[in-house]
Rosetta silent file (secondary structure, phi, psi, omega in degrees, C-alpha in Angstrom):
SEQUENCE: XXXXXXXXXXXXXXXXXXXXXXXXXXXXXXXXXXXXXXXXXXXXXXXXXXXXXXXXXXXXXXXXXXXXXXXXXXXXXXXXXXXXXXXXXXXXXXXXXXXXXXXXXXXXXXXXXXXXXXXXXXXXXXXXXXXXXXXXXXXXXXXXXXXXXXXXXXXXXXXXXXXXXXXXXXXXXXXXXXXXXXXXXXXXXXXXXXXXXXXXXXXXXXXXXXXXXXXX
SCORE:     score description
SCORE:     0.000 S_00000001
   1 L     0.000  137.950 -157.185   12.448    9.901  -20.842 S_00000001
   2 L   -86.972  131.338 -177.045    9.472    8.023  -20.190 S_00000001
   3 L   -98.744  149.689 -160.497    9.320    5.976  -16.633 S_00000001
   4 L   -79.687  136.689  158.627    8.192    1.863  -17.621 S_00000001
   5 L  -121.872  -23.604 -165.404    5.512    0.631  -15.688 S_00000001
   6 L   -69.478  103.639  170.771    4.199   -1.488  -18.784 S_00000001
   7 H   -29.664  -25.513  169.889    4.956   -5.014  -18.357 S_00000001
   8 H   -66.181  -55.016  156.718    5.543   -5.758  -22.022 S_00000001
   9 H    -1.784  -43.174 -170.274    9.225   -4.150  -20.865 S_00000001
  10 H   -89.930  -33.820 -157.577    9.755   -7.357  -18.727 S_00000001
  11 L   -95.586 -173.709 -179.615    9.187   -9.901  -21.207 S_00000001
  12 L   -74.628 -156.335 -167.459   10.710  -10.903  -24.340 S_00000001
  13 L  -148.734  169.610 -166.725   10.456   -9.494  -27.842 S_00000001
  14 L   -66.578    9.627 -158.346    9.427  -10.812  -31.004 S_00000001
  15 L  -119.416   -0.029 -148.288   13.183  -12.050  -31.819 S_00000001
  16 L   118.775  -82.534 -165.806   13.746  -14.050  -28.702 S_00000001
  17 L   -93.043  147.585 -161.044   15.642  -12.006  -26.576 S_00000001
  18 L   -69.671  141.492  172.525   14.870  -10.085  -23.744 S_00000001
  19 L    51.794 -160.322  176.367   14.475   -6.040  -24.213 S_00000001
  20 L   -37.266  127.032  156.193   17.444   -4.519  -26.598 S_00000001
  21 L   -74.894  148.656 -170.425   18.773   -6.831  -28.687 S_00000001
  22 L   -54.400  164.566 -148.549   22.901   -7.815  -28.101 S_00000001
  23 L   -97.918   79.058 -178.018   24.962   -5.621  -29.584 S_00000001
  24 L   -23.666  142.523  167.072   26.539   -7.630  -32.946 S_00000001
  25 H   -36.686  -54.266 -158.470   29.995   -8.590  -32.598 S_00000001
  26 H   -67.219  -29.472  165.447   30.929   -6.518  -35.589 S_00000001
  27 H  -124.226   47.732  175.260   29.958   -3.469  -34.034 S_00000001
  28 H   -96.695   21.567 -160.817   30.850   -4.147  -30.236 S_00000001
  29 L  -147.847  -25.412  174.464   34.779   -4.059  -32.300 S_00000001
  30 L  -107.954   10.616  161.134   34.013   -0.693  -33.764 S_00000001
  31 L   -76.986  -39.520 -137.763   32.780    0.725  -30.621 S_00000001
  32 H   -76.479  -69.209 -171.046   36.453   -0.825  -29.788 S_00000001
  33 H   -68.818  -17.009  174.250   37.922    1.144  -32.008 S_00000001
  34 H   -86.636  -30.995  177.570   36.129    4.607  -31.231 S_00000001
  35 H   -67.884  -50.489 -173.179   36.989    4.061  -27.148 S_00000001
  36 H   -41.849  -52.600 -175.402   41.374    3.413  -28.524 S_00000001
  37 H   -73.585  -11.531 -169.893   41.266    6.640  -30.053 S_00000001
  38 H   -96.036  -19.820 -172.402   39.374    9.096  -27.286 S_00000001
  39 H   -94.362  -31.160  179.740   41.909    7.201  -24.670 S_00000001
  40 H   -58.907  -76.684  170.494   45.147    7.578  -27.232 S_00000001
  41 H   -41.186  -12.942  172.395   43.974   11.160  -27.522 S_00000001
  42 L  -113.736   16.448  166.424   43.548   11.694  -24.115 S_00000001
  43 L    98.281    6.216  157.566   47.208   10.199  -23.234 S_00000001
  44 L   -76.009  120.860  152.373   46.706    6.577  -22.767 S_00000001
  45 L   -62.336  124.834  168.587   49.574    4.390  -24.112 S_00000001
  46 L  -143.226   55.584  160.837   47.881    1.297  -25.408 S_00000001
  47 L   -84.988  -27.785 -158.973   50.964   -0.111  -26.371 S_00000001
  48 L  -101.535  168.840  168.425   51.723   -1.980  -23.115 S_00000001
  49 L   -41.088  -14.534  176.209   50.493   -5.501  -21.503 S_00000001
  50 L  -111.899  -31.032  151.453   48.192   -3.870  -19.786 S_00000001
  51 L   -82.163  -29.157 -171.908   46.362   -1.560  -21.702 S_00000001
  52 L   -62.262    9.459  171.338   46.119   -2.974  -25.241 S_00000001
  53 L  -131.811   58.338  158.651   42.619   -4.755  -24.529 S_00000001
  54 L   -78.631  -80.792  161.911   42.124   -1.496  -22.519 S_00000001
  55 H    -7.016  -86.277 -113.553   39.082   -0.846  -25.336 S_00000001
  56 H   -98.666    3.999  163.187   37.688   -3.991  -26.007 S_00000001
  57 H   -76.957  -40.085 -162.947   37.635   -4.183  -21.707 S_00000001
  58 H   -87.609  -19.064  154.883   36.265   -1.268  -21.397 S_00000001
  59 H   -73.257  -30.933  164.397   33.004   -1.506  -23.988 S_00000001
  60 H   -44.535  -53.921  177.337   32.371   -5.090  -22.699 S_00000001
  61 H   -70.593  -20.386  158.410   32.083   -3.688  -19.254 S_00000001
  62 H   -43.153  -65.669  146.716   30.157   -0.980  -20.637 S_00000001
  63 H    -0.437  -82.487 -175.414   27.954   -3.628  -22.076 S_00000001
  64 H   -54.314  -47.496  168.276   27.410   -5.235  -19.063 S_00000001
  65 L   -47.137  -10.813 -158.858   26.715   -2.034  -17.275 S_00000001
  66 L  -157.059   43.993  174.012   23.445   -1.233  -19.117 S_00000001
  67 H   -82.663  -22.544 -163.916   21.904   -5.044  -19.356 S_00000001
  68 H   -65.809   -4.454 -171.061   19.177   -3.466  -17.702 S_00000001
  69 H   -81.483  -24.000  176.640   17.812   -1.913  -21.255 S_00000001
  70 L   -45.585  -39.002  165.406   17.117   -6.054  -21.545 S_00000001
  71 L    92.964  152.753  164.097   14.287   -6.472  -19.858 S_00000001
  72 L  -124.539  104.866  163.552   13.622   -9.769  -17.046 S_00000001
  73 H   -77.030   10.618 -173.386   11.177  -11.698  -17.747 S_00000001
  74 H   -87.270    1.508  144.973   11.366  -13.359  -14.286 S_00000001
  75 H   -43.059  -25.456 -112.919    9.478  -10.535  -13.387 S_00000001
  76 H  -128.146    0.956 -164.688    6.592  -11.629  -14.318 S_00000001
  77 L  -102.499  140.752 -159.703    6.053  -14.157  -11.825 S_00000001
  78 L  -124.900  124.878  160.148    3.432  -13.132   -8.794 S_00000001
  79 E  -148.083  166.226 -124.101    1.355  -15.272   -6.282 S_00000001
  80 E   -46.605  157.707  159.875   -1.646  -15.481   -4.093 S_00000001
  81 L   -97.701 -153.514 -174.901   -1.066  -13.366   -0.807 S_00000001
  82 L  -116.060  -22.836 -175.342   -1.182  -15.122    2.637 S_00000001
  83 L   -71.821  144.815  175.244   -3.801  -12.209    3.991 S_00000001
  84 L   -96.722   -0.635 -169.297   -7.017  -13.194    4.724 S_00000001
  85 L   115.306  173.494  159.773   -8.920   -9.872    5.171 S_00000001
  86 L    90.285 -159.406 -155.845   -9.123   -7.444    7.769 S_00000001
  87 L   -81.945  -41.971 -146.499   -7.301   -4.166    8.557 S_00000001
  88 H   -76.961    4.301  167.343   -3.884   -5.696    9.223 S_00000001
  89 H   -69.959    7.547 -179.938   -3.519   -6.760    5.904 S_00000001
  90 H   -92.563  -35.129  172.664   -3.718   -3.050    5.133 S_00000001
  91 H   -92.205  -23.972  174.464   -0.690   -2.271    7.600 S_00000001
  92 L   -64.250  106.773 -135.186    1.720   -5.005    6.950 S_00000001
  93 L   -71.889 -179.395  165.278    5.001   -3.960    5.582 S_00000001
  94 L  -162.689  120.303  170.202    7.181   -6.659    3.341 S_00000001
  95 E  -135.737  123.735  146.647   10.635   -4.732    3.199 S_00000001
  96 E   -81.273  143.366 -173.031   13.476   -5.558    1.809 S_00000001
  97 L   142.173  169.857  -20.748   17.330   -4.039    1.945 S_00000001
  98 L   -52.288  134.827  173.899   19.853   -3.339    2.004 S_00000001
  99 L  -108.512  123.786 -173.696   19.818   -3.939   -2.081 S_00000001
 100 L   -90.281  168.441 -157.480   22.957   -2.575   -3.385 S_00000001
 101 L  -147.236  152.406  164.633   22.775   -0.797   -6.780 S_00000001
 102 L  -149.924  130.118 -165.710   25.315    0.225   -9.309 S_00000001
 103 E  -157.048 -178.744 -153.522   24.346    2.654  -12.398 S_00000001
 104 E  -135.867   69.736  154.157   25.299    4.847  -14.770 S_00000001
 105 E    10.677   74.759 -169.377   25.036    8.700  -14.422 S_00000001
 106 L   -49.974  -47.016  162.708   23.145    9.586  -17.652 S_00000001
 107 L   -29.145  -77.113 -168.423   24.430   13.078  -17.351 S_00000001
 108 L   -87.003  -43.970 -159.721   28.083   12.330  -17.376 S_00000001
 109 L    88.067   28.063  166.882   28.484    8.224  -18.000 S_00000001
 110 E   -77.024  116.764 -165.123   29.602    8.457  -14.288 S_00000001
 111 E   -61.440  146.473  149.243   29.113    5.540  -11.767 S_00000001
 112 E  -130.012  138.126  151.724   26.706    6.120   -9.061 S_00000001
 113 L  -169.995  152.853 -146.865   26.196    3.923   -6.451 S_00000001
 114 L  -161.152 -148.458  171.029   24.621    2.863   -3.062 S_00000001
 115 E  -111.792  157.478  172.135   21.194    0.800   -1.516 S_00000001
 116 E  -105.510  121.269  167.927   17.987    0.096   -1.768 S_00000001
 117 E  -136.010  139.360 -136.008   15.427   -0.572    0.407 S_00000001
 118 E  -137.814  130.270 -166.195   12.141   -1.486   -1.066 S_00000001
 119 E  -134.242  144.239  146.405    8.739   -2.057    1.170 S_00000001
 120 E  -144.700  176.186  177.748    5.441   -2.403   -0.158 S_00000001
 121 E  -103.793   94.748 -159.588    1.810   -3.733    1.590 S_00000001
 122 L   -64.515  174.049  158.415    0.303   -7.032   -0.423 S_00000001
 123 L  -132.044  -70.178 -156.533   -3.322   -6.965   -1.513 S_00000001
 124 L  -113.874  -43.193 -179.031   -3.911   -9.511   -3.656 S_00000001
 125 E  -135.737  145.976  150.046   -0.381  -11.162   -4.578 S_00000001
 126 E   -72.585  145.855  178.214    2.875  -11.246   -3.183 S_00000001
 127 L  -112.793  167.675  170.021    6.454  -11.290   -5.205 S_00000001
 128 L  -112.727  142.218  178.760    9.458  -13.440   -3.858 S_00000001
 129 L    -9.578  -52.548 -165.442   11.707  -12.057   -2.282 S_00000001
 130 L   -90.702    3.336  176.563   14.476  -12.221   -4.577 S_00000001
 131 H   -80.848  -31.291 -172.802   12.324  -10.659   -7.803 S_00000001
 132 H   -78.855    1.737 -172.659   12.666   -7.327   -5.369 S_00000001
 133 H  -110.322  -30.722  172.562   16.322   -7.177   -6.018 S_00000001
 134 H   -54.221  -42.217 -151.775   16.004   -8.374   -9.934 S_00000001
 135 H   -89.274   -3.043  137.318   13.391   -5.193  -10.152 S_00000001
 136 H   -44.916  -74.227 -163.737   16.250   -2.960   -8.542 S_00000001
 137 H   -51.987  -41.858 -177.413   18.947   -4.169  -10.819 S_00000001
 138 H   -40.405  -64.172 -167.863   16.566   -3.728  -14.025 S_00000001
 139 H   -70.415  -37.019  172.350   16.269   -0.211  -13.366 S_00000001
 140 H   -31.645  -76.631  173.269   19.720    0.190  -12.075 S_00000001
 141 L   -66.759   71.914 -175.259   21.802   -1.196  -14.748 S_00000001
 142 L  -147.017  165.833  148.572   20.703    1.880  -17.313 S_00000001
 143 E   -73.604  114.879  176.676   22.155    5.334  -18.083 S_00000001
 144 E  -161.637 -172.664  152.085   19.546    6.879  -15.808 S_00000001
 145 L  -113.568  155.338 -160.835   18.908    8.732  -12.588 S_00000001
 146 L   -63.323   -5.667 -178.824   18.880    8.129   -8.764 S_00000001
 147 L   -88.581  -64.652 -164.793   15.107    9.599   -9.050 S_00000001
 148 H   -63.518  -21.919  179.021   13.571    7.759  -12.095 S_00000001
 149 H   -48.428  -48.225 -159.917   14.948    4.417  -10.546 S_00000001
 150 H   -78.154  -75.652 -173.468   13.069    4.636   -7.392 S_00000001
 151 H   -59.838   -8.693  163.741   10.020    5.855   -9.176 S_00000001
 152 H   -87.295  -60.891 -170.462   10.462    3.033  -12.038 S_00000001
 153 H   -28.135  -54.865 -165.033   11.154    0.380   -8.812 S_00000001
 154 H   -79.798  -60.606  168.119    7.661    1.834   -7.319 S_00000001
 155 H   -55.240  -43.756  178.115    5.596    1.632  -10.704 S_00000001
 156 H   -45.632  -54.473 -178.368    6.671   -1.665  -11.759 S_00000001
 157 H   -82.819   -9.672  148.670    5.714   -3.223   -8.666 S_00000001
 158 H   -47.753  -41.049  169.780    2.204   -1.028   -8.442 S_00000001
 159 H   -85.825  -39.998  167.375    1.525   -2.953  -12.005 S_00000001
 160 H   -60.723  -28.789 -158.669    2.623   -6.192  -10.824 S_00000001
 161 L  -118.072  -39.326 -164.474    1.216   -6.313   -7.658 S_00000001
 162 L    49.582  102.174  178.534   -1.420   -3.669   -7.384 S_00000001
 163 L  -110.867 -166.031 -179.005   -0.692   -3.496   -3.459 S_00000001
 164 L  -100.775    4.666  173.260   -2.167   -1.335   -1.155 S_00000001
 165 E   167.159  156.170  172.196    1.184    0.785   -1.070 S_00000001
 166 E  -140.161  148.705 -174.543    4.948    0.812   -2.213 S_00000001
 167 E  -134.141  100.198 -177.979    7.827    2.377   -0.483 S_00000001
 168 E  -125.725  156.547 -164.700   11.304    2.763   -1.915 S_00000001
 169 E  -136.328  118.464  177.531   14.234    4.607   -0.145 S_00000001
 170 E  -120.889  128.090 -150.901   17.557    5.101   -2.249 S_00000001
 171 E  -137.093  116.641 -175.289   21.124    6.004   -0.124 S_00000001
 172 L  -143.863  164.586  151.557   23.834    6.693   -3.637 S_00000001
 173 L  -126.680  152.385 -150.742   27.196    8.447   -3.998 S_00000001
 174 E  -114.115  159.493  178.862   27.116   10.112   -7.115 S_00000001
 175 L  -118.613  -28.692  178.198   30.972    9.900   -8.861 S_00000001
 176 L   -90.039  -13.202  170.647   30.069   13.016  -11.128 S_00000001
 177 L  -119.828   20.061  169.904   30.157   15.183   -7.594 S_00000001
 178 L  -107.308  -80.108 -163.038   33.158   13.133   -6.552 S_00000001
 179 L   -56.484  -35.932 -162.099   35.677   13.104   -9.879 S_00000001
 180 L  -138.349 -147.503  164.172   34.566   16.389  -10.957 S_00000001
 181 L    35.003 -121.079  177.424   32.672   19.459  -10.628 S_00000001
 182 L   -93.460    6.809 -176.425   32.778   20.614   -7.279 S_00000001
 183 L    31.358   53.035  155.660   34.300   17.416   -6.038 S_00000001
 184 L   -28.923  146.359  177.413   32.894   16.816   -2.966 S_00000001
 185 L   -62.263  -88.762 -159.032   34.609   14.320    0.045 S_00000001
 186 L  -158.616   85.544  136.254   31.976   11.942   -0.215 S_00000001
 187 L    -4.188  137.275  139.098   28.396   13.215   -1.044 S_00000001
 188 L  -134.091  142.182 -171.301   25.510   10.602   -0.113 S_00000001
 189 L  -123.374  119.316 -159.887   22.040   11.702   -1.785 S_00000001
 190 L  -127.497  116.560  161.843   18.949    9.838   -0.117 S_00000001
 191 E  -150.564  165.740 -148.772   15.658   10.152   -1.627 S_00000001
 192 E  -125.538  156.857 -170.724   12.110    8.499   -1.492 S_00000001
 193 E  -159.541  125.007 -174.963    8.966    7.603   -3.428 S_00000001
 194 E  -112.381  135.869 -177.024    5.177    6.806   -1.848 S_00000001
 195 E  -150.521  118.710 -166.789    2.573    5.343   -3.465 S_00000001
 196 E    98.330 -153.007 -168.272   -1.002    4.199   -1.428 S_00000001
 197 L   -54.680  -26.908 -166.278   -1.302    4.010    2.277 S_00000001
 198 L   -74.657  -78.244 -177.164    2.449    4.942    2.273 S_00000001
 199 L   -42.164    2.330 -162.357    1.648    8.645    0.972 S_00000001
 200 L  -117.778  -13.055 -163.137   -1.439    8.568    3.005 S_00000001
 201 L  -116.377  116.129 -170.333    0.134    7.072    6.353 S_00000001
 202 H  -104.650  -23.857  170.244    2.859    9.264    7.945 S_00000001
 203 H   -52.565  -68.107 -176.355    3.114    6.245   10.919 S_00000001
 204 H   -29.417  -68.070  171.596    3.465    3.566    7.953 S_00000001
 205 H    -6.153  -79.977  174.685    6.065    6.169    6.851 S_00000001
 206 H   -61.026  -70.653  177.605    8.039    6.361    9.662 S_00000001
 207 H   -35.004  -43.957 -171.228    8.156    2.261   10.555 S_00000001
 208 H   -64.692  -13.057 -135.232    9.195    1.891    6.831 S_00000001
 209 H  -127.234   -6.350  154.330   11.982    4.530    7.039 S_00000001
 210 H   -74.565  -23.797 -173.167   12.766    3.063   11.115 S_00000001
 211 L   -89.103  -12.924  179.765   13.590    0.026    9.129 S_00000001
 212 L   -90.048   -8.741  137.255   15.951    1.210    7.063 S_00000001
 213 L   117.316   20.869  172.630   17.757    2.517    9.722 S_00000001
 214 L   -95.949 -177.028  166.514   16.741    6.250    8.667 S_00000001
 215 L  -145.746  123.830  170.192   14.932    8.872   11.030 S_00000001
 216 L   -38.127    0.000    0.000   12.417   10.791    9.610 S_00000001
């Protein structure tokens, strides 16, 4: 699967609506009906008050789980930086985190989730603040993995921003090495993605990865 950097991703589609279009009623009810029988076959009662909108709960929240195929287009908005020249605009971090994440184990359909912490070095434009946690969430809320997130999180904002580096750090617990398999106590899986002066700077490195409260 192909990682998004292209901005037509963020914005809307020729219909209106952002990314994938919703999911018609009519077959969000037969999705309904394919989840009753795999839980009736696997020994759910969904006779009682509490399960019989066990289904149509659990493909809504499915739903919900994977808005991220949707696209933002509140991405899209970028402006001027505050640097004026000179080297330290080459060294100055903008980090954000913790961003917590919640996602969906492509592998299995198994939750994973943890933080984010997201850094990059303006050049030319700056994002606000609160666009670095929409561009988390985007990638998040997919069937995907704890790798292509970080590495869609770092292209997206490399095409939005063009900075002089991006830095993303991801801290998950995986649910598919909890529930199953070898069923680990409680796994945490931390990995990282450099792009600029960050791959080029092992000091940069380290300050980004002091802020997140890691030690290199």
């Amino acid at each position: 699967m192909s990682i998004e950097p292209d901005l037509t991703k963020l914005k809307t589609d020729s219909d209106g609506e952002r990314g994938r279009p919703r999911v018609p009623e009519e077959d969000l009810r037969r999705f309904e009906g394919y989840a009753a029988e795999i839980f009736s076959s696997f020994g759910l009662d969904l006779t009682t008050p509490g399960t019989e909108a066990t289904p149509r709960r659990f493909i809504r929240a499915l739903l919900d789980s994977t808005s991220g195929y949707e696209g933002d287009p509140k991405l899209l908005t970028a402006f001027r930086t505050e640097c004026r020249g000179g080297t330290d605009c080459e060294l100055n971090q903008v980090v954000e985190g913790p961003i917590p994440f919640y996602s969906l184990c492509e592998h299995h359909a198994l939750p994973f989730y943890g933080q984010v912490f997201v850094g990059y070095i303006a050049h030319e434009q700056i994002i606000g603040l609160s666009k670095l946690t929409r561009v988390v969430r985007l990638f998040a809320r997919r069937f995907t993995v704890q790798e292509r997130i970080g590495q869609q999180i770092l292209d997206t904002l490399g095409t939005l921003l063009s900075p002089h580096g991006v830095a993303v750090y991801l801290d998950a617990h995986h649910l598919c090495t909890q529930m199953r398999g070898v069923q680990e106590s409680r796994p945490s899986t931390q990995t990282t993605v450099w792009r600029g002066h960050y791959a080029e700077n092992p000091a940069l490195r380290a300050e980004f990865l002091a802020i997140c409260r890691v030690h290199p």
